[in-house]
C-alpha positions as CSV (number, residue, x, y, z in Angstrom):
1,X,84.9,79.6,105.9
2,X,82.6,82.1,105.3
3,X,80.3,83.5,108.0
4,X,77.1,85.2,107.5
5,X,75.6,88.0,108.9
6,X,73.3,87.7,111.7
7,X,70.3,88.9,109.9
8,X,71.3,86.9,107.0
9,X,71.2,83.6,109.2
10,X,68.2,84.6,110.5
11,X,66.4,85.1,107.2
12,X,67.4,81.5,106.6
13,X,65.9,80.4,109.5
14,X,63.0,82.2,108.5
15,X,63.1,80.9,105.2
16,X,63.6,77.3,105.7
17,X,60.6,77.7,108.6
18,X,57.9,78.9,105.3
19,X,59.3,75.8,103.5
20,X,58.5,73.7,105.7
21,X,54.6,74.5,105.5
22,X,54.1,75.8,102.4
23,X,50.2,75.6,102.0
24,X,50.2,77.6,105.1
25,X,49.7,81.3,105.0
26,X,51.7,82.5,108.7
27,X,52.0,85.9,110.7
28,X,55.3,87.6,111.9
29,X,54.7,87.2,115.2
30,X,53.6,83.2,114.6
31,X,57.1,82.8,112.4
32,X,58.5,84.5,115.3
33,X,57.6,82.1,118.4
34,X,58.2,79.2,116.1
35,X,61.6,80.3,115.8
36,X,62.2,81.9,118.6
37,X,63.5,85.1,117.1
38,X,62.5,88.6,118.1
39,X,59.5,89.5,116.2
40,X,60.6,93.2,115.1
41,X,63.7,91.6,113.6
42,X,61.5,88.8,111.5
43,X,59.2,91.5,110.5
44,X,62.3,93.3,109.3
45,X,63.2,90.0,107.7
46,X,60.0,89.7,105.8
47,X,59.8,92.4,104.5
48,X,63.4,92.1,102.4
49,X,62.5,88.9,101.6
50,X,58.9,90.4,99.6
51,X,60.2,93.1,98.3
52,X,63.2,90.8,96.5
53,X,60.4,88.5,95.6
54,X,60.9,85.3,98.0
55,X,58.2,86.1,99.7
56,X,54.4,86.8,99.2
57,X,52.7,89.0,101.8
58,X,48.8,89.5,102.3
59,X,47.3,92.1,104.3
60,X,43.9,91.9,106.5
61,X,42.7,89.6,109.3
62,X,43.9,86.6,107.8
63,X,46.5,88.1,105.9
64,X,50.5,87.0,106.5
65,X,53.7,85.4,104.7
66,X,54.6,82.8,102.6
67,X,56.6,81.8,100.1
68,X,56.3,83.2,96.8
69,X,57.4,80.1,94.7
70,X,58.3,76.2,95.7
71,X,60.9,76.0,98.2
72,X,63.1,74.2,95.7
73,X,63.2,77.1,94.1
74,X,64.7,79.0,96.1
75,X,68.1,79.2,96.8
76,X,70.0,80.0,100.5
77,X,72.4,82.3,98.0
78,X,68.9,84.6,97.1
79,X,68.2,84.7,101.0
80,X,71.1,85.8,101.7
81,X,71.1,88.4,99.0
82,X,67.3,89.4,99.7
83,X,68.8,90.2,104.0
84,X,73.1,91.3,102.9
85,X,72.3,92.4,99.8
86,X,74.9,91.2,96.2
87,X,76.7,88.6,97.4
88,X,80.4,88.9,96.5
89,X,83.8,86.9,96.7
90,X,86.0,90.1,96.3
91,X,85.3,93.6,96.0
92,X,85.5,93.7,92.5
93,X,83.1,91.6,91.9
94,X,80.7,93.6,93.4
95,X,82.2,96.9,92.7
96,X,84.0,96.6,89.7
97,X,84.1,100.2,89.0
98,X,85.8,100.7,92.2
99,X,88.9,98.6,92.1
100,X,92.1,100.7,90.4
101,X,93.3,97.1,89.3
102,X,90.9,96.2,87.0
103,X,92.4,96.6,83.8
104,X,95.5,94.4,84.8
105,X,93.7,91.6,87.5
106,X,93.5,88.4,86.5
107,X,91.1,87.6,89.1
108,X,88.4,90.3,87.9
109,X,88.9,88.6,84.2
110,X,87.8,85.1,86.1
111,X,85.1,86.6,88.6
112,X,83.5,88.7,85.9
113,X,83.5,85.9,83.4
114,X,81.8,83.5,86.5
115,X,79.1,86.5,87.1
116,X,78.1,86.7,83.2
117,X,80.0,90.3,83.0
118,X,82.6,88.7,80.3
119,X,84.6,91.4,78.6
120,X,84.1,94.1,81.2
C-alpha cells in the first residue's frame, strides 16, 4: 500500500471539493470551512496546485480558485505531484543519475522504459 503525504491528501480533498462546483469561482478560506482544513495550509495548497497548472487563481474582491481545466481532466497522480512533487516507485526512477546500479538494474531498464526515458 502506498500512503500519501498529509499535504498530498489534503490537496486531494481540496481538489475533488473545486470539482465538485466547477462554475464556481471559491476563496481559501471558503474551500477551507467546506473542508474543514486549516486555512493557511489550503492556501499553501493552492498555490502548488496554480503554479503546476491545476488550478486558476484570480485576484481582487471577487477574485479566488478554481480549476484550471474539466475535472476529468485531471488526474489524483498530477495532485499529488503539484503538493509531493515527481512521483516515483524507486529512487531511480526519480533520480536516475543518483543510483550506482544503473548500468546493470534491470528494474531501471523497465522503470525508465514505463516513464518514456527508454535507452537511458
Amino acid at each position: 500500500m502506498i500512503i500519501l503525504s498529509k499535504l498530498a491528501d489534503y490537496g486531494v480533498i481540496v481538489a475533488t471539493h473545486l470539482a465538485a462546483y466547477p462554475d464556481r469561482q471559491v476563496t481559501a478560506g471558503a474551500v477551507a470551512a467546506a473542508t474543514q482544513l486549516p486555512q493557511a495550509t489550503v492556501a499553501k495548497l493552492l498555490k502548488a496546485m496554480a503554479h503546476a497548472g491545476l488550478v486558476a487563481a484570480t485576484r481582487g474582491a471577487s477574485g479566488g480558485y478554481r480549476l484550471a481545466r474539466e475535472a476529468t481532466t485531471i488526474s489524483v497522480a498530477e495532485v499529488i505531484a503539484a503538493i509531493d512533487g515527481d512521483i516515483g516507485l524507486t529512487q531511480c526512477s526519480v533520480h536516475v543519475d543518483e543510483c550506482s546500479r544503473t548500468t546493470y538494474c534491470p528494474t531501471a531498464r523497465l522503470i525508465a522504459a514505463q516513464c518514456g526515458r527508454v535507452g537511458q
